[in-house]
C-alpha positions in Angstrom: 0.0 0.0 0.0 3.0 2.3 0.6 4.0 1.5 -2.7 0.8 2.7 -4.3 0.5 6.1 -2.9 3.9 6.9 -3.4 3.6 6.5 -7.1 0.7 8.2 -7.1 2.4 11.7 -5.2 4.5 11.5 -8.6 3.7 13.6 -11.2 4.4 13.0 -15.1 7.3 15.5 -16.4 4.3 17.0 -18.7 2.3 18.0 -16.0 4.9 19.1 -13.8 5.9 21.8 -15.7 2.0 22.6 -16.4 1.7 23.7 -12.8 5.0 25.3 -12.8 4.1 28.1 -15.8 0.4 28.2 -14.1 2.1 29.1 -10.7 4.5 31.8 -12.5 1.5 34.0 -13.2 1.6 34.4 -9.5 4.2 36.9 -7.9 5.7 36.0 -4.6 3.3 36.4 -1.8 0.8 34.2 -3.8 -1.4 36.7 -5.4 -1.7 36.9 -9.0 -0.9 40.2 -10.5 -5.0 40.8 -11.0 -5.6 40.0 -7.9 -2.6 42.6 -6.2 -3.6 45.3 -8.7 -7.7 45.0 -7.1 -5.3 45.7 -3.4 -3.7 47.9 -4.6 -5.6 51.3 -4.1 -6.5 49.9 -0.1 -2.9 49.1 0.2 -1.9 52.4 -0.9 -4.7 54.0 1.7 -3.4 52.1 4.7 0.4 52.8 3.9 -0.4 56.6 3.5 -2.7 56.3 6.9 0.3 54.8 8.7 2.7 57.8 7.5 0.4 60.4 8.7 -0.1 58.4 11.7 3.1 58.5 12.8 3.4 62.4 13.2 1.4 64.9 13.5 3.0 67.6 11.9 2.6 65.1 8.6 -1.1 65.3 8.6 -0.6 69.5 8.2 1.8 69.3 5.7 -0.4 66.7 4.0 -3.9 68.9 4.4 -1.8 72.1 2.9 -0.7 70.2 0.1 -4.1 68.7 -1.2 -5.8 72.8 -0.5 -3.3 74.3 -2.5 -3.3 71.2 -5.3 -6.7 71.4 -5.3 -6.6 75.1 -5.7 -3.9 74.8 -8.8 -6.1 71.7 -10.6 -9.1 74.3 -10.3 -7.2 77.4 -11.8 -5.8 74.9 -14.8 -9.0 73.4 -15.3 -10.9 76.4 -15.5 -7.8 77.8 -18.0 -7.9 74.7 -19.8 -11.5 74.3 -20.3 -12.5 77.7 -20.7 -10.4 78.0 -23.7 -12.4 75.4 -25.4 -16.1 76.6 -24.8 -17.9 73.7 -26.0 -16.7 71.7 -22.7 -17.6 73.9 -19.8 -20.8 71.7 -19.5 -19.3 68.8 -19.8 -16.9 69.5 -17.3 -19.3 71.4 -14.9 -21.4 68.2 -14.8 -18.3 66.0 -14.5 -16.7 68.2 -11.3 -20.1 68.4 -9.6 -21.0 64.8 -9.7 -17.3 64.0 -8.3 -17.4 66.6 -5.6 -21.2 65.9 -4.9 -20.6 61.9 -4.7 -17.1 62.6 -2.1 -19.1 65.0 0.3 -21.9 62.2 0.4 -19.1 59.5 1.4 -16.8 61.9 3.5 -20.2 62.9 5.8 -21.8 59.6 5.8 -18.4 57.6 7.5 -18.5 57.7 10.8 -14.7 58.5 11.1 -13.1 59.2 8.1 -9.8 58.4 7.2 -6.9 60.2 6.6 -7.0 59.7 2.9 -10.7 60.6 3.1 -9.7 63.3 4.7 -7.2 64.2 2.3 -9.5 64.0 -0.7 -11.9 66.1 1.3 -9.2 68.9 1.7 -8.5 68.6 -2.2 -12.2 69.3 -2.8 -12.6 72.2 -0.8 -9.3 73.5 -2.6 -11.3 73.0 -6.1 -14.2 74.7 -4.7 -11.9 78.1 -3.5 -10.1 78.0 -6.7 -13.4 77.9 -8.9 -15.0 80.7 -7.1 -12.0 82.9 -6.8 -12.0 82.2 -10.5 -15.4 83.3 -11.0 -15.0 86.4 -8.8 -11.9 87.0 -11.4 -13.9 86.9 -14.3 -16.7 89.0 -12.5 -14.9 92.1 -11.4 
């Protein structure tokens, strides 16, 4: 009986190396590179979560930079898209849905994480920079 299921833990050369190009699809902590690139934007939240966790200084630095990238994307949106008039709906539509959809998930969490947080600050940055805009184009 020994005999028998020894033989059968052997494997025939053919489909051996079968399984061995099947298993180099997979990277080396066993996920295949599908399944890492679906992790990839929660892995990417927890790292940046644990960097600004670590000091507090780095969640300031991190809320200034978003306001005043948020404040630049708005300025060279509205430069960008204003030169081609046939987009500002387009792009009005596509901006409010965006900021409409992150204020629904920001307020509903209960605590929001950092990179919530984070995205939140680069919102209220688009926002400043579209009506200081609009106050430039008024006056």
């Amino acid at each position: 009986p020994n005999q028998r299921i020894h033989m059968q833990d052997q494997q025939p050369e053919d489909d051996l190396f079968a399984r061995k190009t099947a298993d180099s699809v997979r990277s080396r902590s066993g996920y295949t590179i599908l399944q890492r690139f679906k992790m990839l934007p929660e892995t990417i939240s927890r790292r940046m979560n644990d960097f600004i966790d670590e000091r507090p200084i780095r969640k300031l630095t991190a809320g200034s930079i978003a306001l005043l990238l948020g404040f630049f994307s708005a300025t060279s949106a509205s430069t960008i898209v204003g030169s081609v008039a046939d987009w500002d709906p387009l792009s009005a539509f596509v901006l409010l849905i965006w900021t409409e959809s992150l204020t629904k998930a920001y307020y509903r969490s209960p605590k929001p994480s950092n990179t919530m947080i984070l995205l939140n600050t680069f919102k209220c940055g688009i926002t400043f920079g579209m009506i200081l805009d609009a106050l430039k184009l008024a006056g």
